[in-house]
N, C-alpha and C positions, 0 to 999 in steps of 0.2 A: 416815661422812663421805665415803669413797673414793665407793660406789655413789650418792652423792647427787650428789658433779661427774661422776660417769661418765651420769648422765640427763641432767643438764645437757646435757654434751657431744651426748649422744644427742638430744634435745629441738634443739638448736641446729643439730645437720647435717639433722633432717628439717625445720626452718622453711627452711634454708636450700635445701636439695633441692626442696621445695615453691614455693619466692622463684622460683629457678631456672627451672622448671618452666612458670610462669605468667607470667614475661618474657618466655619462649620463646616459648607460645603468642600475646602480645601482638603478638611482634616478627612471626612468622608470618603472623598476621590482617593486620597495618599492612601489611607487604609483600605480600601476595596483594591488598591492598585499591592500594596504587600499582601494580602489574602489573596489575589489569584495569583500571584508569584507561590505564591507558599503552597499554593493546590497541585500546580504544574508539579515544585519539587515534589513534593507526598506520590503523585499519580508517578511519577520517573521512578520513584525508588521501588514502587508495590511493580513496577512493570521489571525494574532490575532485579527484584527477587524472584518472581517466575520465570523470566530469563535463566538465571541460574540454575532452579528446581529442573526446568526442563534440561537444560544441557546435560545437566546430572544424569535423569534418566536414560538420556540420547546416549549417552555415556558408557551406560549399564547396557542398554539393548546392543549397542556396538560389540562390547566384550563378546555377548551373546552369541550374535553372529558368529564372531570369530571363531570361537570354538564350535559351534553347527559346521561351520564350513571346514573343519580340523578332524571332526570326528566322522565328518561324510569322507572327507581321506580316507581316513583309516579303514573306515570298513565298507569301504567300493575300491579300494585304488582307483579310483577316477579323478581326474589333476582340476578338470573343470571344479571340483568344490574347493580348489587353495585358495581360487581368486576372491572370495569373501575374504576369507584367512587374513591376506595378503591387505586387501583393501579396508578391512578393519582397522588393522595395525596403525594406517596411515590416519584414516578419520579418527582413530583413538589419538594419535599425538595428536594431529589439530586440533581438537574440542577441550583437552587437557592443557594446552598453549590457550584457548581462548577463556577458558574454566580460571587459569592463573591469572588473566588480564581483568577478570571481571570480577573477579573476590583480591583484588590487589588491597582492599583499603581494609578485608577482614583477615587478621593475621591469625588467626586461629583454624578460618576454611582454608589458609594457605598453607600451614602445617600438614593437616589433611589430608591437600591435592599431593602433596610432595609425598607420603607414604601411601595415597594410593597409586601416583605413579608406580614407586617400585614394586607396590605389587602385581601393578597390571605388565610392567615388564614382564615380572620374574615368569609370567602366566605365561605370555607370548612365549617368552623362549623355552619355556616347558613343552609346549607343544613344538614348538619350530624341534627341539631338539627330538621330539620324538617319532616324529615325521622324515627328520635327515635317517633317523635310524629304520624307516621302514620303507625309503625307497633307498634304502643300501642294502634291505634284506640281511638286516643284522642276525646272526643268530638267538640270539636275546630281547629282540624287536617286538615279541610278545610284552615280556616282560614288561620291556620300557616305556608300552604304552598303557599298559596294566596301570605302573608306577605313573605314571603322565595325569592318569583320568583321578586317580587319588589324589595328587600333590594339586592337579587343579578344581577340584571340587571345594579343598581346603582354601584356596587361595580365594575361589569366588566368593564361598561363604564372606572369608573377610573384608572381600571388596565390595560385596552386598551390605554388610555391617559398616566399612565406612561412608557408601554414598548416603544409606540409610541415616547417620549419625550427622551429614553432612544437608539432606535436606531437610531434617528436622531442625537441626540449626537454621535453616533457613523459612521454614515455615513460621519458627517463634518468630523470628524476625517479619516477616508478612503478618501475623498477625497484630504488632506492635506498629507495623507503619498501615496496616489498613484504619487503627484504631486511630491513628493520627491523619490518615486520609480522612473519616471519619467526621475527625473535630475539625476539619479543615472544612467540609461543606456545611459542618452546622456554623461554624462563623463567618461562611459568604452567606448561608442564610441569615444570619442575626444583621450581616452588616448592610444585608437588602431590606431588611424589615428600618434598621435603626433611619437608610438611607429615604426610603420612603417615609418615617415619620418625620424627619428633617423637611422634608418635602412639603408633606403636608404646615407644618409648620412655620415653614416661610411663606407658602402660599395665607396661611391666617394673619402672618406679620404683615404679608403685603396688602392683602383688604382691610386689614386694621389702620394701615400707615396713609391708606390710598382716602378712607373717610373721615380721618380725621388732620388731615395737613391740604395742602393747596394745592393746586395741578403742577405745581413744580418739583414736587416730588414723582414725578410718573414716570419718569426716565430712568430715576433708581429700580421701580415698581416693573420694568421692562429689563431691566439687570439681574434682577431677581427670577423673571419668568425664563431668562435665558439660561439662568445657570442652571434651574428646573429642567431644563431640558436635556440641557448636558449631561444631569446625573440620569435622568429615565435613560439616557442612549446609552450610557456607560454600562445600565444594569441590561439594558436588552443586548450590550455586547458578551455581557460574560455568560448570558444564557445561546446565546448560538458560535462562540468563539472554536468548540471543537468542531462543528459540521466546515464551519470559514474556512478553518485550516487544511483541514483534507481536503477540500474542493484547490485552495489557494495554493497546494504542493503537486495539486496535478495536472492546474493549466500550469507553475513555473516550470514542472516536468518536461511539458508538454512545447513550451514556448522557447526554448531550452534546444530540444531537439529541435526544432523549426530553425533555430540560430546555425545550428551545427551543419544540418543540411545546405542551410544556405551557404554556409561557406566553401563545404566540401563542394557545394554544384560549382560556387566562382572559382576557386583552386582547381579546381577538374577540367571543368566545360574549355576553359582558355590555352590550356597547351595540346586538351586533346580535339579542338578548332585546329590548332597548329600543322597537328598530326595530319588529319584529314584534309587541308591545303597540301601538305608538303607529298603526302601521298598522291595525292592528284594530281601535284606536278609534273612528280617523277615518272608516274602513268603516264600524262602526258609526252614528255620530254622521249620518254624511252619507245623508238620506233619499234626495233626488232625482239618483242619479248618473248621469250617461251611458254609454254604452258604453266611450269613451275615458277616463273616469275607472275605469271598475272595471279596464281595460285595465292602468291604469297599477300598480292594487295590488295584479293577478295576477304582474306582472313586478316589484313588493319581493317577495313572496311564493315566486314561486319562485325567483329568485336570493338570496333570507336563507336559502332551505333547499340549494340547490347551494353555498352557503359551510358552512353546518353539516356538510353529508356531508363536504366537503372537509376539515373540521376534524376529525371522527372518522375519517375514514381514517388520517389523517395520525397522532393518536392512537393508534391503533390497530395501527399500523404499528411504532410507536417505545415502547410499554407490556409491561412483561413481564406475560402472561397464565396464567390457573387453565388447569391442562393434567388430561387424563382419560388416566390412563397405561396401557396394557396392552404385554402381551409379547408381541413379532409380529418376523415376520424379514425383514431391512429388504429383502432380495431379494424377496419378497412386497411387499414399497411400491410398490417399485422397478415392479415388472412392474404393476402397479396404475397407478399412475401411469403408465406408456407406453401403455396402453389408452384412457386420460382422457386423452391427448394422439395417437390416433389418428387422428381430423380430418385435425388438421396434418400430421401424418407423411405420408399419405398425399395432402396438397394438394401439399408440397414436395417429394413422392418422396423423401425420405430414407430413407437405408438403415440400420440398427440392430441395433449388433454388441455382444454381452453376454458379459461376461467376472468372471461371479460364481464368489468361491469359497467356504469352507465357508461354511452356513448362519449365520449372522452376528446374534442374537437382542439384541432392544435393547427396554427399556422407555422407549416415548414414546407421547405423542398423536397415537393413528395417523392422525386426520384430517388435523390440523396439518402434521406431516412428510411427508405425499401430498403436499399443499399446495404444501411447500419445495421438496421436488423436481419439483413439475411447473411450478413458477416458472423450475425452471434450464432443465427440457426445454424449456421454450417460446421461452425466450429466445434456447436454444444452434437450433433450429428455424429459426428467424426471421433468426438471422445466415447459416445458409447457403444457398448457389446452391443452386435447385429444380431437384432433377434430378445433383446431383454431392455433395450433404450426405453426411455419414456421421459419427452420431453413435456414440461407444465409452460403453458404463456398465459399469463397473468395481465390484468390492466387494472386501475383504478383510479380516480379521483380526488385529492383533498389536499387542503388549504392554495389553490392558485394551481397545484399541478396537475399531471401526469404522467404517474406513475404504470410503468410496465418491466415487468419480472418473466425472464425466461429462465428456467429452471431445467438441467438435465441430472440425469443420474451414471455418469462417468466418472471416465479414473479420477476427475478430478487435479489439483495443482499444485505442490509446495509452497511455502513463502516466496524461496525462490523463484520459483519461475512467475508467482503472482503480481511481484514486483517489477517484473521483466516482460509484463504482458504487452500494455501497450507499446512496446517499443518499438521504431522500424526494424528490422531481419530479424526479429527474434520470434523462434519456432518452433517446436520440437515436433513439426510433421516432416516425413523424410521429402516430402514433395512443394511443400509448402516455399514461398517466398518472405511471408513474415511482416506483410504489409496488410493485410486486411483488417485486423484488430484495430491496427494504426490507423486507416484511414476512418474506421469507424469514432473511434476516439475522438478523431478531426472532426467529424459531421457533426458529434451529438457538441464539442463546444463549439463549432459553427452556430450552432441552435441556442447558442448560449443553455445548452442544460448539463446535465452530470451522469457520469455512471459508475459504479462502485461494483466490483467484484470480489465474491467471497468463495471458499472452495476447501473443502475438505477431501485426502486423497482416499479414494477407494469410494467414496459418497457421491461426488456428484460437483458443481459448480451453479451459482448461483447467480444472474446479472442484472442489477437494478439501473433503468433508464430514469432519469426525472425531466419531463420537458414542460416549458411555460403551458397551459390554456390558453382560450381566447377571453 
């Protein structure tokens, strides 16, 4: 009877050791699960207060403008300088409209924007007013713009002192939520250190539990190794969880347009089938044509087939494809490719500086990948001044990849159009069709690998490929 309550007992402190054991883990998960929610909010708000400081300044330079392009009026009469003036005025409301939408929850920056509005009005029409008066050749048109250049120097001053006042308000404020950014990764660290000695801890519960009870406890002992595992992945999730994301928004980008294409080809392809029947009939059917009638079916004819190409490019562009994979080193591509782009090289006098290291072997479709990368050389080409270009191709090796960076020194990109790179027609070359990026984009996730572009205007553009090894 004794060793029958002493199992008992025994039986009862390992369910409870075990109870124990997997609260822990629970409480662990739930709290690493509210710390990376609470990092994301922290990193949102430090990102909406620079957000703001820069609009602010965007703000300020726009004024700017406007008046350079007011007083180049004044003293050329030449109308070509109002269009700044003019287009100021409009990017000044909209930035001041989005300025309002984005300090809605600080009623105090909203005070603020409302008295800097009217005073960037009042600027505006100061000059608007003094400008009507010197293309009317007012006889006092001196004067008035005498008076114009004082009332708006006054007026800047104080528009300078509110954005001034406006982003130091917000700078306090970034420095109170970086500090809280801050305390936010020292307790994903404290709760990786506590989670890991949890870890280790169960791990000594379990070889304690495992040499002193019977083989029927091993199945707990397997419960235990599995929950271990789940927290190791959880903690190697929150360490790679930003690179996940950026790769994860630009195949859905990417998979996105593939959809859209596909449909625009079914919607298209089917009535403009129709067309191309109905026209051949009528071709047919009509014995006696003129000239101007066959004229007319040569022109459905070949505008049905300039929308079909349009449609399988576009396809084509956006379809992941059967790839013919061989083993080749992407340094061999690389140098392949800048011969297939010698032309140009040598039309722009660009200079081309190569900075490859170990031999970097990768299985792909070595057409295809020539291809990718002579999309970026063409592109990075075409952005620079001929005659002061200088493009950098880069390669290297590490953890599993392969990595290669082409590097130019062109205009460069905005946000804007950064966002809008890979997209199909999207261009800003006057000759360009707007599918080469895109298709390139296609190859490298064909390849299952990544590319990320970065791009400063007036500096240059920057292209990181990453592709598997062997």
């Amino acid at each position: 009877m004794k060793k029958v309550f002493e199992k008992v007992k025994a039986d009862k402190r390992i369910i409870i050791g075990y109870s124990a054991s997997i609260i822990l883990l629970l409480i662990t998960y739930i709290v690493t699960l509210v710390a990376n929610n609470n990092l994301k909010e922290r990193t949102a708000m430090v990102d909406h207060t620079f957000n703001v400081i820069f609009n602010l300044e965007l703000l300020l330079s726009t004024i700017k403008d406007a008046e350079t392009g007011a007083r180049g009026y004044l003293l050329t009469r030449d109308i070509s300088f109002l269009d700044p003036f003019v287009n100021s005025k409009e990017k000044v409301d909209s930035l001041q409209k989005y300025l309002v939408v984005i300090t809605k929850d600080n009623l105090v920056q909203q005070d603020r924007l409302t008295q800097l509005k009217a005073l960037t009005k009042e600027r505006f029409d100061i000059f608007k007013e003094a400008i009507d008066y010197y293309k009317n050749g007012s006889p006092d048109s001196i004067f008035k713009v005498t008076e114009a250049q004082y009332k708006s120097k006054q007026l800047m001053d104080r528009i300078r002192r509110n954005v001034s006042i406006m982003q130091n308000e917000e700078r306090h404020l970034l420095v109170k939520r970086d500090n809280e950014l801050k305390l936010s990764f020292s307790s994903i660290k404290n709760i990786t250190i506590i989670s890991l000695l949890i870890t280790l801890l169960l791990v000594a519960i379990g070889f304690v539990t495992y040499t002193r009870e019977n083989k029927g406890r091993k199945t707990a002992m397997l419960n235990i190794t599995e929950y271990q595992q789940q927290l190791s992945k959880r903690i190697d999730e929150l360490n790679t969880a930003n690179t996940q994301l950026v790769q994860m928004r630009s195949m859905e980008k990417f998979a996105a347009t593939g959809r859209i294409a596909r449909t625009i080809a079914h919607e298209v392809r089917n009535p403009l089938t129709n067309i191309n029947l109905a026209a051949s009939q009528l071709k047919t059917d009509i014995t006696d044509m003129d000239e101007n009638s066959l004229s007319l079916f040569d022109i459905i004819e070949r505008n049905s087939n300039r929308i079909n190409k349009l449609i399988s490019d576009l396809l084509n562009t956006t379809k992941f494809s059967e790839l013919n994979f061989t083993d080749v080193s992407v340094n061999d591509i690389l140098d392949e490719a800048l011969i297939m782009a010698q032309d140009r090289i040598a039309l722009h006098q660009v200079t081309i500086e190569k900075s490859y290291g170990a031999t970097c072997h990768i299985i792909v479709d070595t057409e295809k990948i020539k291809v990718a990368f002579l999309n970026i050389i063409i592109n990075a080409i075409e952005a620079m001044e001929p005659g002061k270009g200088i493009l950098h191709v880069d390669t290297k090796t590490e953890k599993g990849k392969c990595f290669v960076t082409i590097t130019d020194n062109g205009t460069g990109m905005d946000e804007n159009a950064l966002s809008k790179l890979f997209e199909p027609y999207f261009t800003n070359k006057p000759n360009g069709n707007g599918l080469g990026l895109a298709n390139t984009q296609n190859i490298i996730f064909n390849h299952k690998g990544t590319v990320h572009v970065s791009s400063i205007i007036g500096k240059g553009t920057i292209f990181n490929i990453a592709l598997d090894t062997l």
